[in-house]
N, C-alpha and C positions, 0 to 999 in steps of 0.2 A: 490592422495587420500584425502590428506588433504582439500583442494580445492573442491573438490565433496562432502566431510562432512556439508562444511561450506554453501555450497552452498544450501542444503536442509536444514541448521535450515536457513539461513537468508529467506527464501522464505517464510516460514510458521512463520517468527516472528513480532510482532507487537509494539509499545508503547503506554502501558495507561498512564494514572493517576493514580497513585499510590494509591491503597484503603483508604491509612489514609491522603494525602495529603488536604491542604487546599487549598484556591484559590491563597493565597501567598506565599504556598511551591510552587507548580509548579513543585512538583517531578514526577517525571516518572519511568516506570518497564517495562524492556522489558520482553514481555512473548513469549515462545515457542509455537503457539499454531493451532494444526492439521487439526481444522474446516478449517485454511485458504487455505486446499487443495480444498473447495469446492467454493471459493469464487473467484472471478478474478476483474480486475480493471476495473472502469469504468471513463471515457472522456467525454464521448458525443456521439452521430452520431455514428462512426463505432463501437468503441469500449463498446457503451452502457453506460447509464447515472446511476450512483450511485442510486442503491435502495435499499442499507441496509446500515446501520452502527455498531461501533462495540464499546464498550465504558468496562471499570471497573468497578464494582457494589459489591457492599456487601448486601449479601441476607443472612438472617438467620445468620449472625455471619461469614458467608463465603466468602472471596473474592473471586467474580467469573469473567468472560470474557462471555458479553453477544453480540452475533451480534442481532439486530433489525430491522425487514420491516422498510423504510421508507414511503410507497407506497404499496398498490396491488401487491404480486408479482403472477403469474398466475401457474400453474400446468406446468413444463416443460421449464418454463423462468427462464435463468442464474440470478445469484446473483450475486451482482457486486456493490463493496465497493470502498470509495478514500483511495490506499494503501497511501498515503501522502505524502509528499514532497519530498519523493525518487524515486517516480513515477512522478513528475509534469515537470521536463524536459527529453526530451528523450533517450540522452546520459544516467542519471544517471539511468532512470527503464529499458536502455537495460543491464547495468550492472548491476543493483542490481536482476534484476527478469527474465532477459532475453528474453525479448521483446520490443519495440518500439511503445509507443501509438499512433494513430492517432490523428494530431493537425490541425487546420485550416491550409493552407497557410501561411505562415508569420506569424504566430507565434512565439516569442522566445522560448518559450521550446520545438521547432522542432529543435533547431538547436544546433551544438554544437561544439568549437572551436578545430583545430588539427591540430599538431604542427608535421611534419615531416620531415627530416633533416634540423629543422631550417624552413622552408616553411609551413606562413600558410595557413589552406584553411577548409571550412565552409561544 
């Protein structure tokens, strides 16, 4: 159970910048945050090429979680953000989100080392 808890906030959680930070904090907040049930990752070619972004804002005194068009997005075409660097190799976004993005050929973030009784293999 536990495991399946965890599993539905990390799916939908994010890291901004933290509303008050400056360019030499560098601090970050992770936020819970539900819009990213409508959002999926985007690669390239199969997996569809980033056309929004999703940034931390203070609007009116409020700190908010704003996703943004990068691009045209059209009536009926997915939305599709770089979930970031826990998506960029494929081992980590099949464990962190439960999928496997599409990488060129030979790529390294296609590929991912495992170590089975001692024996590795690729």
């Amino acid at each position: 159970m536990f495991q399946d808890a965890f599993d539905v906030v990390q799916t939908r959680c994010c890291a901004v910048d933290h509303p008050t930070a400056t360019a030499a904090d560098n601090k970050k907040v992770r936020l819970v945050a539900p819009v990213f049930d409508f959002l999926n990752h985007g690669t390239g070619r199969l997996n569809g090429s980033p056309n929004a972004m999703y940034e931390s804002r203070v609007i009116d005194g409020e700190p908010m979680l704003v996703v943004t068009a990068t691009n045209d997005i059209n009536i009926n075409e997915e939305v599709f953000i770089d979930y970031g660097e826990s998506a960029h190799t494929a081992w980590k976004c099949l464990g962190s989100y439960g999928f496997v993005p599409h990488y060129e050929s030979g790529d390294e973030r296609s590929t991912a080392e495992l170590y089975v009784d001692g024996v590795r293999s690729e």
